[in-house]
N, CA, C and O of each residue as an XYZ file, in Angstrom:
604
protein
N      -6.174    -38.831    -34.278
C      -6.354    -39.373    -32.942
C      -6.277    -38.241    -31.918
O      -5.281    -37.519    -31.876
N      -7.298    -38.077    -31.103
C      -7.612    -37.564    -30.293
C      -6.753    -37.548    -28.395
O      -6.995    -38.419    -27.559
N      -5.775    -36.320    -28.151
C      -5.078    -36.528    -27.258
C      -5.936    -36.060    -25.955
O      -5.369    -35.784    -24.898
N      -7.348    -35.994    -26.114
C      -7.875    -36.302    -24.538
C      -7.894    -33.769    -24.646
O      -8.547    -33.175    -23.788
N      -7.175    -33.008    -25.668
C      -7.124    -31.843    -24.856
C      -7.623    -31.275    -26.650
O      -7.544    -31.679    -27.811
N      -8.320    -29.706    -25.596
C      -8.501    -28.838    -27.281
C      -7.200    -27.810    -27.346
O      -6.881    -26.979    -26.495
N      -6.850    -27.969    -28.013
C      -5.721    -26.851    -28.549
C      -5.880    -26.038    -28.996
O      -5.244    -25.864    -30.035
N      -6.691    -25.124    -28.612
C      -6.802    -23.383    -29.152
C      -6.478    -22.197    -28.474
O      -7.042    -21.673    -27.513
N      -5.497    -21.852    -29.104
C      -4.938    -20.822    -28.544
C      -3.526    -21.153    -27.469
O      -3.364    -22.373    -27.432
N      -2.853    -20.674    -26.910
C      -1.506    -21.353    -26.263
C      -1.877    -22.321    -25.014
O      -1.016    -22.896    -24.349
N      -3.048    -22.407    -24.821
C      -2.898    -23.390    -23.635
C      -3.640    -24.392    -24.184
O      -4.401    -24.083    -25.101
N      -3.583    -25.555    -23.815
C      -4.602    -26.706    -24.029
C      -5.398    -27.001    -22.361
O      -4.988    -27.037    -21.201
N      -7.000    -27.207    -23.189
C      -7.411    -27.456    -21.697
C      -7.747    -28.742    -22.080
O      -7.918    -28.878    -23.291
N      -7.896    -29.758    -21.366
C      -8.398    -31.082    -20.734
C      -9.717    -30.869    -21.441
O     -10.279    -29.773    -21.438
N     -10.266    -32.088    -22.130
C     -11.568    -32.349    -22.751
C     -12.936    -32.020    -21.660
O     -13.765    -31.113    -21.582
N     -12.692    -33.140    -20.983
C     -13.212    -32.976    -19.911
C     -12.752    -33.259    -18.463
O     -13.323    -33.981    -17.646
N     -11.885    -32.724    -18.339
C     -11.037    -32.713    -16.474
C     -11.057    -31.315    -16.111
O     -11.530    -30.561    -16.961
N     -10.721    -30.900    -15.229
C     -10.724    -30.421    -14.649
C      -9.890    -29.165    -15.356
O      -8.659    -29.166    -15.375
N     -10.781    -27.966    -16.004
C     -10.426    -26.940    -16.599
C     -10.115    -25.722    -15.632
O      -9.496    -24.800    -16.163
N     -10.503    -25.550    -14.072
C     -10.343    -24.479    -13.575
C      -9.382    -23.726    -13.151
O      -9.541    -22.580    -12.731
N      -8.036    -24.477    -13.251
C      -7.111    -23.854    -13.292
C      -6.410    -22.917    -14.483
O      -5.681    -21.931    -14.378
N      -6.861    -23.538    -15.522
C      -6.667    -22.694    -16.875
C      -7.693    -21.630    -17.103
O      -7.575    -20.683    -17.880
N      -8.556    -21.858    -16.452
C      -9.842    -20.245    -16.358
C      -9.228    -19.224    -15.640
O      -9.059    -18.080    -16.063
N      -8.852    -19.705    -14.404
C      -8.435    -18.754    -13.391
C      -7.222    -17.958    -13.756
O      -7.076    -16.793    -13.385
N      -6.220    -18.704    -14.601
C      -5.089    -18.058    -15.107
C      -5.514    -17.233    -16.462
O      -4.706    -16.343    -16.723
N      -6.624    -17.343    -17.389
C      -7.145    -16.418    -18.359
C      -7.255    -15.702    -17.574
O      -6.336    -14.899    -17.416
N      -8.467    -15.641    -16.673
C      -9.281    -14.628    -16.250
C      -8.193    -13.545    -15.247
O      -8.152    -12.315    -15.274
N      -7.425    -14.448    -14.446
C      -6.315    -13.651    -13.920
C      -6.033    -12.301    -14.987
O      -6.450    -11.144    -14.921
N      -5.123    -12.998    -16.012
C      -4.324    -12.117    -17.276
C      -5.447    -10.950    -17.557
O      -5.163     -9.814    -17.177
N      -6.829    -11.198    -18.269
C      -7.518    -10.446    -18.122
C      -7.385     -8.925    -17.304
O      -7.231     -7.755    -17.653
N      -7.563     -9.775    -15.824
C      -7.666     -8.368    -15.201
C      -6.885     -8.120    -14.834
O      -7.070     -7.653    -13.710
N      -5.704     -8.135    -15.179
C      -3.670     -7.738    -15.200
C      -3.912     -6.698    -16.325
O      -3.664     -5.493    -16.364
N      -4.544     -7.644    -17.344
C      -4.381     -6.202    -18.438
C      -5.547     -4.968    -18.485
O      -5.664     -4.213    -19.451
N      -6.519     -4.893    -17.076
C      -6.994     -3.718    -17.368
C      -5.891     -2.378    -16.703
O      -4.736     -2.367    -16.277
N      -6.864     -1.436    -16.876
C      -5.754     -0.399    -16.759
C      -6.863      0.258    -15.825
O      -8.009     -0.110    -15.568
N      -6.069      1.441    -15.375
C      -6.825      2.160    -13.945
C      -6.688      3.375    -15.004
O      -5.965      3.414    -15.999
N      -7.859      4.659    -14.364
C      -8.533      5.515    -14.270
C      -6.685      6.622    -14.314
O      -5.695      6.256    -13.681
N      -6.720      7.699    -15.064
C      -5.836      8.557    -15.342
C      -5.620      9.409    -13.519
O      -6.574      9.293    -12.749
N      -4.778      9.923    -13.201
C      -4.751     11.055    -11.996
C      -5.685     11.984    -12.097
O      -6.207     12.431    -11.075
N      -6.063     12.444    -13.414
C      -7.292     13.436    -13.435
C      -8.825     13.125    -12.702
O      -9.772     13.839    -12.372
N      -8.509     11.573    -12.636
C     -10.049     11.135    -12.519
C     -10.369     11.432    -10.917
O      -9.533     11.264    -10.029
N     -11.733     11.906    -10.701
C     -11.857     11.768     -9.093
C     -11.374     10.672     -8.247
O     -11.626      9.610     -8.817
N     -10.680     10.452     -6.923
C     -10.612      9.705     -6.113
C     -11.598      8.441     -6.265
O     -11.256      7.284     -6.512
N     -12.680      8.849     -6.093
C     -13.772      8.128     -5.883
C     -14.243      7.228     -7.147
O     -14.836      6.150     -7.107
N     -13.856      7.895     -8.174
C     -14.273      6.881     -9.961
C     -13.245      6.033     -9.625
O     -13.633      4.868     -9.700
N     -11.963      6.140     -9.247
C     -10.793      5.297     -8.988
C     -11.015      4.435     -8.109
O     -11.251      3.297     -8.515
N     -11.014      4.612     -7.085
C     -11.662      3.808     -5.874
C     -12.818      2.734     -6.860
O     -12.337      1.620     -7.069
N     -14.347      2.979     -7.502
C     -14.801      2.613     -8.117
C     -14.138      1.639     -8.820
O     -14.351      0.440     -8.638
N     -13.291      2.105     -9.668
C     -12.736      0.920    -11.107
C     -11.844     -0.129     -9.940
O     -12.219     -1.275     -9.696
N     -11.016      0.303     -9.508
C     -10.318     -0.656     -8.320
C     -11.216     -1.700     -7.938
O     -10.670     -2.770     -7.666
N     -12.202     -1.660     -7.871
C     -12.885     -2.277     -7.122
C     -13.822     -3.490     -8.073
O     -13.867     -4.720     -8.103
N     -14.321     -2.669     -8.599
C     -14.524     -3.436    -10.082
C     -13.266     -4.482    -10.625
O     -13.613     -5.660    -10.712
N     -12.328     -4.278    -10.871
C     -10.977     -4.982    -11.401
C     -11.370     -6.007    -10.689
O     -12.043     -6.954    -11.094
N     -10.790     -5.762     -9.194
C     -10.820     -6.862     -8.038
C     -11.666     -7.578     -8.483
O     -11.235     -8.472     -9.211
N     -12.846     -7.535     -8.314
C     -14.347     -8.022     -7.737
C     -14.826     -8.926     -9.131
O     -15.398    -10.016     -9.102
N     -14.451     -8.208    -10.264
C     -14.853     -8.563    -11.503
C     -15.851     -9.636    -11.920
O     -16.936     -9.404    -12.453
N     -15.248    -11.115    -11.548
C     -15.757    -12.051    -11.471
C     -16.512    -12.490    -10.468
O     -17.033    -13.593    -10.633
N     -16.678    -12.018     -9.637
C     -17.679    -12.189     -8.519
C     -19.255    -12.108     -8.959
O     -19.896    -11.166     -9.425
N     -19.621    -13.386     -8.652
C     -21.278    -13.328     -8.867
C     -21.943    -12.523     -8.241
O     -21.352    -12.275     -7.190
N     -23.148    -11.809     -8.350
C     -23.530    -11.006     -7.471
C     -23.094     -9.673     -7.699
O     -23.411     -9.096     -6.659
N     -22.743     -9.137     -8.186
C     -21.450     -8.118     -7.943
C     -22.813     -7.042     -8.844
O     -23.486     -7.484     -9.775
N     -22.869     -6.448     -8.606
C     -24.516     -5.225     -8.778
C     -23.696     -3.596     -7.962
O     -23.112     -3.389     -6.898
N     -24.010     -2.889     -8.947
C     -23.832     -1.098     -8.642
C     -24.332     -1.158     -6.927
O     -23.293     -0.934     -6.306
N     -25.303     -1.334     -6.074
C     -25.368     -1.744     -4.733
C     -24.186     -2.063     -4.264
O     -23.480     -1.133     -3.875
N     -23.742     -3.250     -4.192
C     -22.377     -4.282     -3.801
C     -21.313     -3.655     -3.826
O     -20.535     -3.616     -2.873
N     -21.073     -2.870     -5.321
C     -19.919     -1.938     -5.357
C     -19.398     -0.916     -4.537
O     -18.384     -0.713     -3.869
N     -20.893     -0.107     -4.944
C     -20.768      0.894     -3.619
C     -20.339      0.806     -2.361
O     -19.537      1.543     -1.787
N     -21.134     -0.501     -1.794
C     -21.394     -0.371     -0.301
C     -20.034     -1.283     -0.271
O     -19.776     -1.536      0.906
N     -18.855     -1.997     -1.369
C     -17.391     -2.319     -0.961
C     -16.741     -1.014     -0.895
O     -15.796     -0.836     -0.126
N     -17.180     -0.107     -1.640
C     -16.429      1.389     -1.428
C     -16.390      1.984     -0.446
O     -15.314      2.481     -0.111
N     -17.444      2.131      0.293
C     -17.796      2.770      1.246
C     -18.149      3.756      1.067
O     -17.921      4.582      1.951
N     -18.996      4.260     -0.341
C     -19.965      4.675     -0.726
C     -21.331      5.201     -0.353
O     -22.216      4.352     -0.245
N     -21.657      6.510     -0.130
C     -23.120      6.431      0.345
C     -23.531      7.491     -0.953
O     -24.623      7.449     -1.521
N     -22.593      8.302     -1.246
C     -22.885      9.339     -2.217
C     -24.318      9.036     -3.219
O     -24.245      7.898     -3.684
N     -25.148      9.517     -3.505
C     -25.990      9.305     -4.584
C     -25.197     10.056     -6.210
O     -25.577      9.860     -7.364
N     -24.284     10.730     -5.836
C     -23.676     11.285     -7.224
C     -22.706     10.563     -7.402
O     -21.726     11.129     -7.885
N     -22.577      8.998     -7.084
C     -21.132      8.609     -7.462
C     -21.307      7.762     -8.866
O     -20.509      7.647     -9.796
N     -22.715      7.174     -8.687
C     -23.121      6.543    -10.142
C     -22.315      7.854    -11.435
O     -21.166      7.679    -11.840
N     -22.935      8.728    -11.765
C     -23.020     10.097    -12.493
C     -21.795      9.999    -12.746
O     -21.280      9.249    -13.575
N     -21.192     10.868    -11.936
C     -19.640     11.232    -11.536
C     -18.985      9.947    -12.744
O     -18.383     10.199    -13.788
N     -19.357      8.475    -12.157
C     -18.871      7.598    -12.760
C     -18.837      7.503    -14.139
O     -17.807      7.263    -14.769
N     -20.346      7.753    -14.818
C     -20.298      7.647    -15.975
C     -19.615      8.631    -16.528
O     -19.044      8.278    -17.559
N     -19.375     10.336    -16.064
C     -18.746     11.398    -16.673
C     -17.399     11.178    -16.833
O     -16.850     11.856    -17.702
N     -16.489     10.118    -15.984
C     -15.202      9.819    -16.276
C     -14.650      8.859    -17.156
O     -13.609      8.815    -17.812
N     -15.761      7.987    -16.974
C     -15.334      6.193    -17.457
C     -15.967      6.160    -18.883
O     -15.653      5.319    -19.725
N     -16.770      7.025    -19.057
C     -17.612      6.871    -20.658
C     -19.247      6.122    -20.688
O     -19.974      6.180    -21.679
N     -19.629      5.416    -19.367
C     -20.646      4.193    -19.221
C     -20.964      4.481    -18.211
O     -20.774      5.589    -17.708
N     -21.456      3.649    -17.752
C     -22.240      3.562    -16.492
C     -21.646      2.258    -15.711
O     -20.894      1.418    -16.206
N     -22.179      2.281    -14.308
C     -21.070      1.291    -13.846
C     -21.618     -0.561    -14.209
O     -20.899     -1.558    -14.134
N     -22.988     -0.498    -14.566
C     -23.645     -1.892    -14.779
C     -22.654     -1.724    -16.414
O     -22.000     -2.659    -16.874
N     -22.712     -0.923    -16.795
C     -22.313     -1.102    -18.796
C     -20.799     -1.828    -18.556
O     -20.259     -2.842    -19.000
N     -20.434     -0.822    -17.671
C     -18.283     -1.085    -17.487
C     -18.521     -2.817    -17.218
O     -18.110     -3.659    -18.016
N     -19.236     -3.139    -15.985
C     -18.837     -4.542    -15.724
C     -19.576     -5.245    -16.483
O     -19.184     -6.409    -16.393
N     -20.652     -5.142    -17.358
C     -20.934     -6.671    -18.041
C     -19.985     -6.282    -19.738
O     -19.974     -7.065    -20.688
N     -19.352     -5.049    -19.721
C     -18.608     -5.202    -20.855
C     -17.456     -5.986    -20.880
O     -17.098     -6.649    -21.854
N     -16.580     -5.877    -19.272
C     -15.750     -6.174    -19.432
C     -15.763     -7.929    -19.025
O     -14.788     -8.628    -19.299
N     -16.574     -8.298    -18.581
C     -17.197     -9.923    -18.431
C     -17.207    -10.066    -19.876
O     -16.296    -10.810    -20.241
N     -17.903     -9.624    -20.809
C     -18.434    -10.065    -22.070
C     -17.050    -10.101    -22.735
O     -17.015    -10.983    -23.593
N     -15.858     -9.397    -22.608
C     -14.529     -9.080    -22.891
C     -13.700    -10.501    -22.660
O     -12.921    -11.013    -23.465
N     -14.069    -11.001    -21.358
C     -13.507    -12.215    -20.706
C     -14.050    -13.510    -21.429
O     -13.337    -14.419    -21.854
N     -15.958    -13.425    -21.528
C     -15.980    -14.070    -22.178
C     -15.313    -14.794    -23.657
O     -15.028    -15.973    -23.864
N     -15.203    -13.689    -24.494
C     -14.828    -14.021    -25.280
C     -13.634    -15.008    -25.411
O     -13.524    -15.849    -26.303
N     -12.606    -14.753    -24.223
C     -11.366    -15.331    -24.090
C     -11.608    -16.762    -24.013
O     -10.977    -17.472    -24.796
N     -12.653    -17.459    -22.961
C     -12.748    -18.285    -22.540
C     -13.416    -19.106    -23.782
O     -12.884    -20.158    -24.135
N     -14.579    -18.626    -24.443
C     -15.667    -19.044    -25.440
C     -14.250    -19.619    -26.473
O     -14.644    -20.633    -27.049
N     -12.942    -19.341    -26.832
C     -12.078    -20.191    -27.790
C     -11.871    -21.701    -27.816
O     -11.615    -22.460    -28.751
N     -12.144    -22.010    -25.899
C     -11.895    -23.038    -25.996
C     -13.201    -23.752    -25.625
O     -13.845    -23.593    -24.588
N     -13.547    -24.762    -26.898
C     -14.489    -25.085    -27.462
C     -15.207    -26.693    -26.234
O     -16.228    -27.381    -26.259
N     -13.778    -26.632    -25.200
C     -14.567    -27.521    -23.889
C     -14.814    -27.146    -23.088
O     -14.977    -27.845    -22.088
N     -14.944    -26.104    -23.088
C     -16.165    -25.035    -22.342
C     -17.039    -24.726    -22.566
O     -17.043    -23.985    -23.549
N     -18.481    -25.006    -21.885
C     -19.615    -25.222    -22.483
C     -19.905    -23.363    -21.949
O     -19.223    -22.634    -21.229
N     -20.849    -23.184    -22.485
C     -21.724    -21.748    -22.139
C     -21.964    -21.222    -20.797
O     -21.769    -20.037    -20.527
N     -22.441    -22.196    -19.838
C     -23.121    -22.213    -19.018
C     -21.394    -22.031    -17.790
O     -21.295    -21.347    -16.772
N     -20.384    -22.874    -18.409
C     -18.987    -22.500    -17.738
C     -18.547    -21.176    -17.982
O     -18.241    -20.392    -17.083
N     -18.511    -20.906    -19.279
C     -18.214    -19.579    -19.580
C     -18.947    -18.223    -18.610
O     -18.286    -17.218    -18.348
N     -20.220    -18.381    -18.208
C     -21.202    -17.444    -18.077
C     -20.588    -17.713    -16.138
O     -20.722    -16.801    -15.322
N     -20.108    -18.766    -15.842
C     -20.614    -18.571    -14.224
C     -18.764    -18.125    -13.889
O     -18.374    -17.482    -12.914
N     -17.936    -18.660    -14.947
C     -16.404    -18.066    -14.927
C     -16.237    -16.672    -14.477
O     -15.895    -16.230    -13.381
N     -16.632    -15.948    -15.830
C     -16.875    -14.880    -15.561
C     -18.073    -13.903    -14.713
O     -18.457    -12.790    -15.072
N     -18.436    -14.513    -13.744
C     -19.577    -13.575    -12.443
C     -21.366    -13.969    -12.997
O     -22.241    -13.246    -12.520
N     -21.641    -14.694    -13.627
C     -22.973    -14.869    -13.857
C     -23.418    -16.330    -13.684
O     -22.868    -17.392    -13.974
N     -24.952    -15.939    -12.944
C     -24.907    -17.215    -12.845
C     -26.412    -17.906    -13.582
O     -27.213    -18.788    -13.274
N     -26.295    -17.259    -14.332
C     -26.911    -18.240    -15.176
C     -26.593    -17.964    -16.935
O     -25.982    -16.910    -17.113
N     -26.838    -18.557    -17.921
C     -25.733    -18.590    -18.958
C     -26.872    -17.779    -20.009
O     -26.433    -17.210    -21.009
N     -27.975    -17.774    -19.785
C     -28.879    -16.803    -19.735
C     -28.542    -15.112    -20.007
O     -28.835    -14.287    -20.872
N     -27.778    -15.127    -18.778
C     -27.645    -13.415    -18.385
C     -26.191    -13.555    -19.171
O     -25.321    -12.940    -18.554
N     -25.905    -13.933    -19.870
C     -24.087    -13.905    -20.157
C     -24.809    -13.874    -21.664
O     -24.457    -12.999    -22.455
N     -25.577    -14.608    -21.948
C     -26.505    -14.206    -23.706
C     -26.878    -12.817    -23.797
O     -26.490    -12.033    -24.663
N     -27.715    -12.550    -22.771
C     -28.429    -10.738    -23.232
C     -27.681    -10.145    -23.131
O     -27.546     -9.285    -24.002
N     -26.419    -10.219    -21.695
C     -25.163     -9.253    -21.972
C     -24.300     -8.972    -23.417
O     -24.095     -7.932    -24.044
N     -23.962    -10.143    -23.611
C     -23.151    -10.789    -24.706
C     -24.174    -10.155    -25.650
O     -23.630     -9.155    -26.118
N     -24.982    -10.240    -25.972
C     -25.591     -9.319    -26.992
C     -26.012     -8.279    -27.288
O     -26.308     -7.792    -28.380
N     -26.062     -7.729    -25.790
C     -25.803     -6.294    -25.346
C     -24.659     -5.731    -26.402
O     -24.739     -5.262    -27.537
N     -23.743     -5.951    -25.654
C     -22.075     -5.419    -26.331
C     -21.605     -5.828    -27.637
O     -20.820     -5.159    -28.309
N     -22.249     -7.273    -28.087
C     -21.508     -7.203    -29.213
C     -22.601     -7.543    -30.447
O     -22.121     -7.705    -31.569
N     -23.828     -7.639    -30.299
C     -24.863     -7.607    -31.310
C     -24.859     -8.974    -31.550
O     -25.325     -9.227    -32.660
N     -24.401    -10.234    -30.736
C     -24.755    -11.478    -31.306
C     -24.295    -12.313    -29.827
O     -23.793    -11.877    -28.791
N     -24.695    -13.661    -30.223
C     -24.716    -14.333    -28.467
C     -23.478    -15.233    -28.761
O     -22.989    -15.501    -29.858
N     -23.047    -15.677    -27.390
C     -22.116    -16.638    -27.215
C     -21.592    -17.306    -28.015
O     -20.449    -17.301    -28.470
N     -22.992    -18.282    -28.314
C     -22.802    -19.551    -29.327
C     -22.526    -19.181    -30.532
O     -21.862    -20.002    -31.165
N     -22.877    -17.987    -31.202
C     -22.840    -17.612    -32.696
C     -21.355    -17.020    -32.957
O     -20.690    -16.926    -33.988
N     -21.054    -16.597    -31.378
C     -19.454    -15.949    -31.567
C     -18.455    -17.222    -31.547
O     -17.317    -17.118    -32.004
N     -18.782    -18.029    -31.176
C     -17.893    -18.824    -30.930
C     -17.841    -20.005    -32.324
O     -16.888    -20.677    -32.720
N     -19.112    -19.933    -32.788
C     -19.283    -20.767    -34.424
C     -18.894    -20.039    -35.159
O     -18.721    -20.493    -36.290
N     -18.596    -18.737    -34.955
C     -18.376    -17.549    -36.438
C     -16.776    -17.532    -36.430
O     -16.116    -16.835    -37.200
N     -16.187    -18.460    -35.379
C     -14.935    -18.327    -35.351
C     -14.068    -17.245    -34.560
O     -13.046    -17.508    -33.926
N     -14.548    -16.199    -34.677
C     -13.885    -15.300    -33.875
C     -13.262    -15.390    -32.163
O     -13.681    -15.039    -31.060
N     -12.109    -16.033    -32.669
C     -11.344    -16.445    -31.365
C     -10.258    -15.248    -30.590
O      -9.421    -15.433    -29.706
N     -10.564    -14.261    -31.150
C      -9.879    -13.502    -30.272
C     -10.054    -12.831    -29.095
O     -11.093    -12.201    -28.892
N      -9.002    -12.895    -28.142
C      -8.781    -12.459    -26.840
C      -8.320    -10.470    -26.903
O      -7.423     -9.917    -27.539
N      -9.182     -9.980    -26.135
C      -8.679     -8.637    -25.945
C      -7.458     -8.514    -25.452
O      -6.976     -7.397    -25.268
């Protein structure tokens, strides 16, 4: 018998009620557990990831947007970026969305299309090519193959 919630993983969300408070507290933890840029790193890659953290989930959120929250005009800050961080700044944020995804994709009353606009996309579309970007397979197949783990 069915208590109305899915139980995976320590929280239970509501079948279908009102799940957004249990997103917001994943997605919170999420970006609690990223980590910032070493003292070695330029000002400005720092400034960068800061901003990124924040912003993370924000739809819209494009190497443009970033910048111009930085206060950014530099044309070498893309570069710069990738020489510190390992990526590029479009790679850093749909990795670390695709990262989030995963968290969210456990619980199985969350459809795709929630998952994809949770984490900054808005269509569930762009959360597939990402998602297969980074991990060589899409949403739905990660989430049938079982692999429920949270970074």
């Amino acid at each position: 018998m069915s208590d109305g919630f899915s139980h995976e993983g320590d929280e239970a969300i509501p079948d279908r009620l009102d799940a957004r408070p249990v997103i917001a507290n994943l997605l919170r933890a999420y970006r609690f557990g990223l980590s910032a840029p070493g003292p070695a790193v330029p000002r400005e890659v720092q400034v960068l990831v800061a901003y990124i953290h924040e912003h993370l989930f924000k739809e819209g959120l494009c190497v443009k947007t970033i910048k111009r929250g930085c206060a950014l005009r530099d044309r070498t800050a893309s570069a710069r970026f990738r020489r510190h961080v390992g990526q590029s700044i479009t790679s850093y944020l749909n990795f670390h969305r695709v990262e989030a995804a995963k968290c969210l994709l456990r619980y199985e009353a969350l459809s795709i299309t929630e998952v994809a606009m949770a984490v900054g996309y808005a269509r569930p579309q762009t959360l597939t090519m990402a998602f297969r970007r980074v991990t060589g397979t899409t949403p739905s197949a990660y989430r049938t193959q079982g692999k429920k783990t949270c970074p």
